[in-house]
MIRO-983433 format. One record per residue (C-alpha): residue in one letter; residue number from 0; x, y, z. Coordinates in steps of 0.02 Angstrom, whole numbers, plus 32768, in hexadecimal, padded with zeros to 4 digits. Layout:
MIRO-983433
ATOM vovex kemar    u    v    w
ATOM     a   NUM    X    Y    Z
...
END
This chain:
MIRO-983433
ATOM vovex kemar    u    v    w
ATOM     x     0 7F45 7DAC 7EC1
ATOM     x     1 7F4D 7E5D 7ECF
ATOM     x     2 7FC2 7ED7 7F18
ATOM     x     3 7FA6 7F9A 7F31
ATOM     x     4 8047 7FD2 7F88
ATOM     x     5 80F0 7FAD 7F28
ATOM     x     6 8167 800D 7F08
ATOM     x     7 81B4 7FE1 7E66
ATOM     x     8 81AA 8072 7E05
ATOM     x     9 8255 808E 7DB5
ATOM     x    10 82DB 8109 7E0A
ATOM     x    11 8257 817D 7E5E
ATOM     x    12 8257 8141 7F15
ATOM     x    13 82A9 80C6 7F83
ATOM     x    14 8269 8038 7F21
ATOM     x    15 82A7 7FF6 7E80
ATOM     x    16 832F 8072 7E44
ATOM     x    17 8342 8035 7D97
ATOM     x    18 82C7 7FEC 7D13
ATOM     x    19 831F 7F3F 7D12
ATOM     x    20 8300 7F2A 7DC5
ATOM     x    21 824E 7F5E 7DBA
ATOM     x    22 823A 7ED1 7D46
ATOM     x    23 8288 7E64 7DBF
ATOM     x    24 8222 7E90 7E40
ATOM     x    25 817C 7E8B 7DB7
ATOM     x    26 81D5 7DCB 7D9E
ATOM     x    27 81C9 7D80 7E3B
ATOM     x    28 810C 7DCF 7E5D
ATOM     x    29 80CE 7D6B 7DC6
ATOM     x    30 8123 7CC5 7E01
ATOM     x    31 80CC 7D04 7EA8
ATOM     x    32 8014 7CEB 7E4C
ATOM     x    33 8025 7DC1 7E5B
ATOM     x    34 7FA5 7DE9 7DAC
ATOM     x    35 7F97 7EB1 7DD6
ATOM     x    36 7FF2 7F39 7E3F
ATOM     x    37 7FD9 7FE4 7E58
ATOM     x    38 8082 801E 7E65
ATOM     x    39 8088 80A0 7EE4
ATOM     x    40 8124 811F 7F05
ATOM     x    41 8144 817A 7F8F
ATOM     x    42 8106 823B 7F8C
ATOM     x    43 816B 8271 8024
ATOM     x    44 8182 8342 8018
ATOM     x    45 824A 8359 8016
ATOM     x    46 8270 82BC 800C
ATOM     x    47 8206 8273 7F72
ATOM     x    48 81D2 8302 7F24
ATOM     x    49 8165 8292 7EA3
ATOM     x    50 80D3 82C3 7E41
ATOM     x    51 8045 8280 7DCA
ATOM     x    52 80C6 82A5 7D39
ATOM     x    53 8156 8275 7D62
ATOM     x    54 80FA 81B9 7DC3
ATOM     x    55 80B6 81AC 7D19
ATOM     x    56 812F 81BA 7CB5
ATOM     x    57 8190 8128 7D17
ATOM     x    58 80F2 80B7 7D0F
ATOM     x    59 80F5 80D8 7C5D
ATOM     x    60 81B2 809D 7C58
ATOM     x    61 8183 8001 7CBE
ATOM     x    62 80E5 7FD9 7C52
ATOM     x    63 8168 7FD9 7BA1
ATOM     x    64 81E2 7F69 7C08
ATOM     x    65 8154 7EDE 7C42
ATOM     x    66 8121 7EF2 7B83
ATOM     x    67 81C1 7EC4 7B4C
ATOM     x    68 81FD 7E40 7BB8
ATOM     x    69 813B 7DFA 7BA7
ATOM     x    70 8111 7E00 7C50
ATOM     x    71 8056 7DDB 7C8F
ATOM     x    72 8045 7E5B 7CF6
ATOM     x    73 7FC6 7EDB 7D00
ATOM     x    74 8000 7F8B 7D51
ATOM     x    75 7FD5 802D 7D6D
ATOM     x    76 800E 80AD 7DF5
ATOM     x    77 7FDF 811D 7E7E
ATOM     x    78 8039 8158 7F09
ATOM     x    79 8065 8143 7FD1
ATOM     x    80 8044 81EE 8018
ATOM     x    81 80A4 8232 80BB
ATOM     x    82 804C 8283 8137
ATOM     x    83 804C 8325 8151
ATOM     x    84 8015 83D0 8142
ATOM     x    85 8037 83E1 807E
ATOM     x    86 7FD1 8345 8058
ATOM     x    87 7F2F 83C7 8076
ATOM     x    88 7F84 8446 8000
ATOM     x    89 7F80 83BA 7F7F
ATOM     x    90 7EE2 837E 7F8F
ATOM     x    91 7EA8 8428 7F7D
ATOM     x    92 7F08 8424 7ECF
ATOM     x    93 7EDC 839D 7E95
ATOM     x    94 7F8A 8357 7EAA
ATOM     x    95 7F73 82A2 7EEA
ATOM     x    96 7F72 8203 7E8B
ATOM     x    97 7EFF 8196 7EDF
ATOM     x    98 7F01 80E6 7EEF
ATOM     x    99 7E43 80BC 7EB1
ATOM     x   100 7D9C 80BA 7EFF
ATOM     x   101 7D39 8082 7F9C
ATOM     x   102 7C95 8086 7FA7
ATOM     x   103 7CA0 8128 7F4B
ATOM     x   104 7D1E 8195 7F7C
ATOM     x   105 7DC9 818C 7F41
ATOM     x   106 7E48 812C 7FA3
ATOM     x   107 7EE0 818A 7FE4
ATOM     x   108 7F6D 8106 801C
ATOM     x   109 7FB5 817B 80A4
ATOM     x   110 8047 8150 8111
ATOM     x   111 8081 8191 81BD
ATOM     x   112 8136 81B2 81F4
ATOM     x   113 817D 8104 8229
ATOM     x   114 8194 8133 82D8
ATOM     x   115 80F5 817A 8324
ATOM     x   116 8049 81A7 82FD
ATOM     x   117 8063 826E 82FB
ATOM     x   118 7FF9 82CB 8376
ATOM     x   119 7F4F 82EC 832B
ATOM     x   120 7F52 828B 82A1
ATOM     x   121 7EA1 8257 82A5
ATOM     x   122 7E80 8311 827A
ATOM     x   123 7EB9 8305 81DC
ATOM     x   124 7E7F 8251 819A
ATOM     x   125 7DD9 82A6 81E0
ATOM     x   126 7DEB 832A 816B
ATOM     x   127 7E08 82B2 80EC
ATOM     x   128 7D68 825B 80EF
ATOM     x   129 7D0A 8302 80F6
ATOM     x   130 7D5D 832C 8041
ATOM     x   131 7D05 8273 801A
ATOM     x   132 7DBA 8233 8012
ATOM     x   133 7DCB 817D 805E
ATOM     x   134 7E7C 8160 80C6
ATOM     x   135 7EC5 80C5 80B6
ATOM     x   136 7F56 80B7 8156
ATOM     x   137 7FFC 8068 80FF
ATOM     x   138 8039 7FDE 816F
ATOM     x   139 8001 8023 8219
ATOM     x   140 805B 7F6D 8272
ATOM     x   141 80FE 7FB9 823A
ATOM     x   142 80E6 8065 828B
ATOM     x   143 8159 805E 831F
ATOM     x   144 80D4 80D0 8386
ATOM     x   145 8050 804A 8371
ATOM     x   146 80BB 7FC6 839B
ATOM     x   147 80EE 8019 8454
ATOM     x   148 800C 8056 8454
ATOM     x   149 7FAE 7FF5 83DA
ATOM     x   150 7F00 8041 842C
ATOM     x   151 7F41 80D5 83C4
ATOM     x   152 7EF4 8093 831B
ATOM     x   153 7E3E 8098 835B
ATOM     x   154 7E1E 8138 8342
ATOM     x   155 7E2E 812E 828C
ATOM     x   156 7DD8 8095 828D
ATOM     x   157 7D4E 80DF 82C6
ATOM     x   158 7D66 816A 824D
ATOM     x   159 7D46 8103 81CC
ATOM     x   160 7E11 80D9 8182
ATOM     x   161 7E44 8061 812D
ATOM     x   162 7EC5 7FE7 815D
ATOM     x   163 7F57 7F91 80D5
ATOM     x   164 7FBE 7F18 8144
ATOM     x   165 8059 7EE2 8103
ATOM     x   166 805E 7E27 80CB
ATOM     x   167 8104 7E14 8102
ATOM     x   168 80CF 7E54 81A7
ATOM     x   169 8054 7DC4 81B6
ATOM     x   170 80E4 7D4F 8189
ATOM     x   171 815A 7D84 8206
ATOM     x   172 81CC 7DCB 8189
ATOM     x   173 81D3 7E7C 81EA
ATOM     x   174 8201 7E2E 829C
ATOM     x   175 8189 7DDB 8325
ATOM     x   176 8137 7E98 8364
ATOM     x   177 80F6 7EAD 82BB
ATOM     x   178 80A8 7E2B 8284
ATOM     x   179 805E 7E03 833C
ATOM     x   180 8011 7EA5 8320
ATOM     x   181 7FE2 7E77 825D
ATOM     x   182 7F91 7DC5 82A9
ATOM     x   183 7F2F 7E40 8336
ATOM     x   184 7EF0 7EB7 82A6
ATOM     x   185 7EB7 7E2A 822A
ATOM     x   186 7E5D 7DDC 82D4
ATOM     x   187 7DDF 7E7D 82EE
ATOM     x   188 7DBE 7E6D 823E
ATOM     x   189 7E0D 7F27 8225
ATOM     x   190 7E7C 7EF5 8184
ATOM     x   191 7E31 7F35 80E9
ATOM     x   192 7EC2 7EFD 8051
ATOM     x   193 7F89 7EA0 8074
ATOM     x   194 7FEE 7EEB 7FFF
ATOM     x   195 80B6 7EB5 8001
ATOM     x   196 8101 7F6B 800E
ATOM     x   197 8183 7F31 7F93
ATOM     x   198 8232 7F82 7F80
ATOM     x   199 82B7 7F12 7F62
ATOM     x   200 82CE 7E6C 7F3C
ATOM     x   201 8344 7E3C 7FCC
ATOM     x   202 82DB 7E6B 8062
ATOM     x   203 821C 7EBE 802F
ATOM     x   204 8208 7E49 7F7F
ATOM     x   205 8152 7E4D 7F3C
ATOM     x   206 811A 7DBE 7F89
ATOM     x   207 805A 7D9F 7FC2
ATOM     x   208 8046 7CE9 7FC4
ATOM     x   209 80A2 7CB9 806F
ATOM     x   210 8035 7D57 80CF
ATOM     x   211 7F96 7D0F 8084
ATOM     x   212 7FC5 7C65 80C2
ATOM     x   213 7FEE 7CB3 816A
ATOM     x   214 7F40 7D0E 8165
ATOM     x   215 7EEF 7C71 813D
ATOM     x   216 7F1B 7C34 81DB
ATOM     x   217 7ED7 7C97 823A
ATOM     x   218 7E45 7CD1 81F4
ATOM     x   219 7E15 7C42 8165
ATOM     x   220 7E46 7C3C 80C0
ATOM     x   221 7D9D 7CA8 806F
ATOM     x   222 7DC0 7D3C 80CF
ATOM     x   223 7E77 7D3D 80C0
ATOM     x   224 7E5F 7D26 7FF1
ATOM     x   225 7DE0 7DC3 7FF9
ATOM     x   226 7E82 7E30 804B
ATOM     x   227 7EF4 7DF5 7FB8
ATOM     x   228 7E73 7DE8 7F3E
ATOM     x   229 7DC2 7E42 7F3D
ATOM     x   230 7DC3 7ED8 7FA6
ATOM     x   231 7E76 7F0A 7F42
ATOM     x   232 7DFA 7EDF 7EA7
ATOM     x   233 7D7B 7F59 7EF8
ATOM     x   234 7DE9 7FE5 7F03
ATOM     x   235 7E5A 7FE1 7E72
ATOM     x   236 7DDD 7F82 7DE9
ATOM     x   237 7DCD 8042 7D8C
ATOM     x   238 7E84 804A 7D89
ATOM     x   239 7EB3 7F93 7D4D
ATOM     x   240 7E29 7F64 7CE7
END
């Protein structure tokens, strides 16, 4: 399998704050059946101030440690983008990591504030596709404004977005309004990747297997193996290959 939104990067985010729990974290994906990740940080202005340097220079401290404790694990890094107004200044710089490519445009992974879709949002992931940038939604069943009006998604939808669902989301690991929503997504055949949005290995470990299981069930095991397996392949095969 293969995931494209974990945060185990070490000591740049809310994820793993030290190398020796990244590798933790990089353990229990393997004995998941987890063969690549794109390891993606938070770039939240004020809060994680990261950049392409200093997100590389932690993936190049994670790559030495999987080296050296012989892990087979195949990473490489990108980033989970905030919304927001300074996103277009850094797209305009040439400032974002992206996560790979779809159909030809480079795939942003671009989250919303947890509580609400902000008021014209669609404006901007418009905007986005008309710099031939592809939007990829982090874990819209999480977002508490889609939980109380989850009609609110079409309109990127129709856009054209992209959709990562969590996988714990599917497996009920993020409470029963989340992953009814996850089931109701996967059911219009709106998910495009799961990815296990791992942080820690207490509550958000990177673990893919029991939301592809969940998946399976609901809409058959072939489609729920191309959301683990070959539209993550699609998008991130430049960066992992």
């Amino acid at each position: 399998m293969i995931d494209l939104h974990s945060h185990l990067l070490p000591g740049i985010d809310d994820g793993a704050p030290d190398l020796a729990t990244a590798l933790a974290l990089a353990k229990v994906a393997v004995q998941d059946g987890i063969t690549h990740m794109v390891c993606t940080p938070h770039i939240h202005p004020g809060r994680y101030d990261n950049t392409i340097e200093s997100i590389q220079q932690a993936l190049t401290e994670l790559q030495q440690g999987l080296l050296d404790e012989q892990l087979e694990l195949t990473i490489n890094a990108a980033a989970e983008v905030r919304f927001g107004m300074e996103l277009m200044v850094s797209v305009k710089h040439n400032q974002i990591p992206f996560l790979g490519e779809w159909q030809g445009r480079p795939v942003l992974l671009l989250e919303f504030p947890h509580g609400e879709i902000p008021f014209g949002a669609e404006r901007l992931t418009a905007w986005l596709l008309q710099q031939g940038i592809q939007p990829l939604i982090a874990h819209p069943e999480r977002n508490k404004g889609l939980l109380r009006t989850p009609h609110k998604i079409k309109p990127f939808i129709e856009q054209g977005c992209l959709l990562q669902v969590t996988a714990g989301s599917v497996a009920g690991r993020f409470g029963e309004p989340a992953q009814a929503l996850a089931h109701a997504l996967l059911k219009e055949g709106v998910v495009t990747i799961l990815a296990s949005d791992a942080h820690n290995l207490e509550h958000r470990p990177p673990i893919l297997s029991q939301g592809c299981a969940a998946a399976a069930a609901i809409i058959g095991e072939a489609a729920a193996q191309r959301l683990v397996l070959d539209n993550p392949w699609a998008i991130a095969e430049s960066k992992l290959s």
